[in-house]
C-alpha positions in Angstrom: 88.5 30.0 137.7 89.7 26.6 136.4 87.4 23.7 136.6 88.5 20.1 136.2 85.3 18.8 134.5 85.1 21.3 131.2 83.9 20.0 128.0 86.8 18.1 126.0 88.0 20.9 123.4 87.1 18.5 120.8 83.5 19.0 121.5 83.3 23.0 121.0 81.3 24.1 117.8 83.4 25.0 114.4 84.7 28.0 114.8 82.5 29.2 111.4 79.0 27.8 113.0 76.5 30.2 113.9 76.3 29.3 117.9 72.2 29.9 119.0 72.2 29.0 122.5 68.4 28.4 122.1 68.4 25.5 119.9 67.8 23.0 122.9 65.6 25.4 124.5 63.0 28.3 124.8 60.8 27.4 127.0 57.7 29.0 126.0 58.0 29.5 122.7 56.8 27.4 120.0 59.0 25.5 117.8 57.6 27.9 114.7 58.3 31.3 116.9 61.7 29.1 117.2 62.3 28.8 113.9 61.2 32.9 113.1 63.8 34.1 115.8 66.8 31.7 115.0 66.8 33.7 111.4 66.8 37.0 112.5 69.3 38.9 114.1 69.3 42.5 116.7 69.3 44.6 113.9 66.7 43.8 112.1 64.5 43.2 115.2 65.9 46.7 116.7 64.4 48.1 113.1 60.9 46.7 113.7 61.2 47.7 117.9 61.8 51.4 116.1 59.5 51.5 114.3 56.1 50.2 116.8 58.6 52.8 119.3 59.6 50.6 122.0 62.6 51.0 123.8 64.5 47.5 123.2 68.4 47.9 124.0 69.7 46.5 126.7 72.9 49.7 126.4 76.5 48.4 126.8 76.2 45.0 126.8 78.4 43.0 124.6 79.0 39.4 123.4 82.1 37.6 125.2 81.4 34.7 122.8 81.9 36.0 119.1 79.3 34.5 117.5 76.9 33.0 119.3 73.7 34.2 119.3 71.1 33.3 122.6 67.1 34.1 122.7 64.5 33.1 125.0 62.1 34.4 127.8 64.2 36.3 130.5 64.5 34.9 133.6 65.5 37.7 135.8 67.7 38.3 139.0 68.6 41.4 140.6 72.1 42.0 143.0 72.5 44.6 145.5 76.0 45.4 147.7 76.7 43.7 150.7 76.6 46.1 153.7 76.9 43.4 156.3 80.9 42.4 155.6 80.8 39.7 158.9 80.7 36.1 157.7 80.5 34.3 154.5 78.0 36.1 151.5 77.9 33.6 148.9 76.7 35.2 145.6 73.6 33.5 144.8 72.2 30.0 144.6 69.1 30.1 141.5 70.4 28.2 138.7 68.2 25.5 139.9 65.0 27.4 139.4 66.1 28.3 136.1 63.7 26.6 133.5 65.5 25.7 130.2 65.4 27.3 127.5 65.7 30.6 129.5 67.9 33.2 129.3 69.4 34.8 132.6 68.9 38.9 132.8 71.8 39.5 135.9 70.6 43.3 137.0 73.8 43.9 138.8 74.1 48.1 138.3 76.7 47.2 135.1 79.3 47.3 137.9 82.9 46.8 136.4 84.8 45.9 140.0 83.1 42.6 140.8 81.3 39.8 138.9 78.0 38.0 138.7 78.8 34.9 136.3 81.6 32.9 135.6 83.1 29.1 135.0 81.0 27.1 137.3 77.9 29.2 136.7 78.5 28.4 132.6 78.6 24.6 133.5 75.8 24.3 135.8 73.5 26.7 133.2 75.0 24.5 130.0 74.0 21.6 131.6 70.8 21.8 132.5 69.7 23.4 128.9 69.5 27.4 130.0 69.8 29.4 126.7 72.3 32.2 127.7 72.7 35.1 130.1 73.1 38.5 129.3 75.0 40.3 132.5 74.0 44.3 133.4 77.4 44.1 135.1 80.8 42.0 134.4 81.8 38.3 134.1 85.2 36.3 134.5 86.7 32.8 133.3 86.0 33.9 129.8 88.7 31.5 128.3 86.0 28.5 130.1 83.1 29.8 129.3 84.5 30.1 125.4 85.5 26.7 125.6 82.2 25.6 127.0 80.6 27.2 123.5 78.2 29.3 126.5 76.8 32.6 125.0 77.8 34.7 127.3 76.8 38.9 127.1 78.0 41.3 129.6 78.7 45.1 130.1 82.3 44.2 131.4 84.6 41.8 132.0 86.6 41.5 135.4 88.7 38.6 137.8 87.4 40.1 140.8 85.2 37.7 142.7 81.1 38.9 143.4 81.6 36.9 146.7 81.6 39.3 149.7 80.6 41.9 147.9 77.4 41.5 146.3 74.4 39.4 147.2 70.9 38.2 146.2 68.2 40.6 145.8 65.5 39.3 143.9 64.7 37.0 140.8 61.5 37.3 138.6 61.3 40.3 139.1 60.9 43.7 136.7 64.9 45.2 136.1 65.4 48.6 134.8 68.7 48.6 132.6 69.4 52.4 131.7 66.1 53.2 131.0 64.6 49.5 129.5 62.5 47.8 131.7 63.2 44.0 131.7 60.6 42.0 133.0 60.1 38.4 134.1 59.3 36.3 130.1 59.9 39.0 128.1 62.1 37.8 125.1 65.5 38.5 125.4 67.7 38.0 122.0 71.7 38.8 121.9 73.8 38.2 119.4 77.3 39.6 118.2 75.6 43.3 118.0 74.8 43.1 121.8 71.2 42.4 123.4 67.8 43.9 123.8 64.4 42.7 125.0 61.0 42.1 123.2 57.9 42.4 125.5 56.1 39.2 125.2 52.6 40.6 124.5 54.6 42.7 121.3 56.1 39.1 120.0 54.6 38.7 116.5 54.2 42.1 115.5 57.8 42.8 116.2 59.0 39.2 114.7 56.9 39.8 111.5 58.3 43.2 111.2 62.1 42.1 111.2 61.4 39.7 108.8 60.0 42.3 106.4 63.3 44.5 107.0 65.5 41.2 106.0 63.4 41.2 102.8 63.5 45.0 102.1 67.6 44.9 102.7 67.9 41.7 100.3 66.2 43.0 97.6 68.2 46.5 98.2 71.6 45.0 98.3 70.7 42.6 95.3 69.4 45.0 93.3 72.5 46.6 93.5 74.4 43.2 92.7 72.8 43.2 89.2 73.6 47.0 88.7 70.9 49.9 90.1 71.6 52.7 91.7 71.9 52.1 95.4 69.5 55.5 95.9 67.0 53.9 93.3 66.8 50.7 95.1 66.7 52.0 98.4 63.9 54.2 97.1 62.2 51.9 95.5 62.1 49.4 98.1 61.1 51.9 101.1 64.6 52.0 102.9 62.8 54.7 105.1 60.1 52.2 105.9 61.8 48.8 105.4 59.1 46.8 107.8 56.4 47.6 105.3 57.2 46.6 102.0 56.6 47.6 98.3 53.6 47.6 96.5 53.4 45.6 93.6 54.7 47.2 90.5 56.6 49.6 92.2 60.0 48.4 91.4 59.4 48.0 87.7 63.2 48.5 86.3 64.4 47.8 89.5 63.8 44.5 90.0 65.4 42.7 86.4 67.6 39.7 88.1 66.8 40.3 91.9 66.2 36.9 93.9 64.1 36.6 96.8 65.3 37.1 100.2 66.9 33.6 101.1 67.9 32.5 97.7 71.4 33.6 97.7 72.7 34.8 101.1 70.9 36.9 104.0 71.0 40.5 105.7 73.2 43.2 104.3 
């Protein structure tokens, strides 16, 4: 709904920036982790979950804020339907307990009739430096939340109030989201490709894995650029195993005029 104390318009990001609600956060991560995640994005981190075989995707959740990209340790809360329709339910009070840098995994059932998050949730979280929140359920005031620059993910989008209807279960506390388990500081990344989760203890391997796939796929596509055969390059730089590289001297007549990964654009 509309608030009276938004963020002037003239403070949103460009529309062309690359939004990363983590920059002013992450608690718990390093700045160099930091740094590693902010240039990857979910497909190349869904490449390296495939191939260590973890189940990552957090299914049917999308961005509501095209472009922005969030990442940080979940901080998790569970809903559950109100049985008890006498009196007042309000729908939950733990923003507070939020540490910044955190991004908020709503467990709601991915209900489409009511909502977990909307304008004054987005102000409170902006404000006090939480990262993003990724909604197993549906959100409202989208046109707020836009202009507040929040990245916002959810599996649907709805007016209809959570109030009376759903309440408080749990927080910090393991979610289940068709079939990925979610739990408490596990790293959460979403971007315009929708969200998944990284378990904590599987961090580096998994970051160090994507980063290889964005070099496999930059050397593919720019090989190409100065003239290969797309089925050489992709043989020759392991497009079936892109997290593990090439052997030196592999690529001999590949290679002539390729840059490295970084020198002239990103992920194909």
């Amino acid at each position: 709904m509309p608030t009276t104390d938004l963020t002037p318009v003239t403070d949103r990001p460009a529309a062309d920036d690359r939004l990363v609600g983590s920059v002013l956060g992450g608690a718990g991560l390093d700045e160099a982790m930091r740094a590693r995640l902010s240039r990857l994005d979910t497909a190349a981190l869904a490449d390296a979950l495939d191939s260590l075989a973890i189940p990552a995707v957090l299914t049917g959740i999308a961005a509501r804020l095209p472009g922005a990209t969030a990442f940080g340790p979940a901080y998790t809360v569970r809903y559950r339907p109100v049985d008890d329709r006498t009196g007042f339910r309000n729908a939950a009070n733990y923003l507070d307990d939020v540490p910044p840098g955190s991004v908020v995994v709503v467990d709601n059932g991915g209900s489409l009739t009511c909502t977990n998050w909307g304008s004054l949730l987005t102000a409170v979280a902006r404000s006090r430096g939480v990262a993003g929140t990724v909604l197993h359920g549906s959100a409202r005031d989208l046109a707020e939340v836009r202009a507040l620059g929040y990245p916002l993910f959810s599996t649907g989008v709805t007016m209809v109030s959570g109030k009376n209807r759903v309440e408080l279960d749990s927080v910090q506390v393991e979610l289940e989201i068709l079939g990925t388990t979610v739990a408490p500081g596990d790293i959460i990344f979403a971007d315009d490709n929708g969200a998944l989760r990284i378990p904590r203890g599987d961090l580096e391997a998994v970051v160090a894995r994507a980063e290889q796939v964005d070099r496999t796929e930059s050397r593919i596509r720019d090989a190409v650029l100065v003239g290969s055969r797309l089925d050489e390059a992709r043989a020759a730089f392991r497009y079936d195993r892109p997290w593990e590289g090439v052997t030196e001297g592999v690529t001999e007549g590949v290679t002539a005029g390729v840059t490295e990964p970084g020198q002239d654009g990103g992920r194909s």
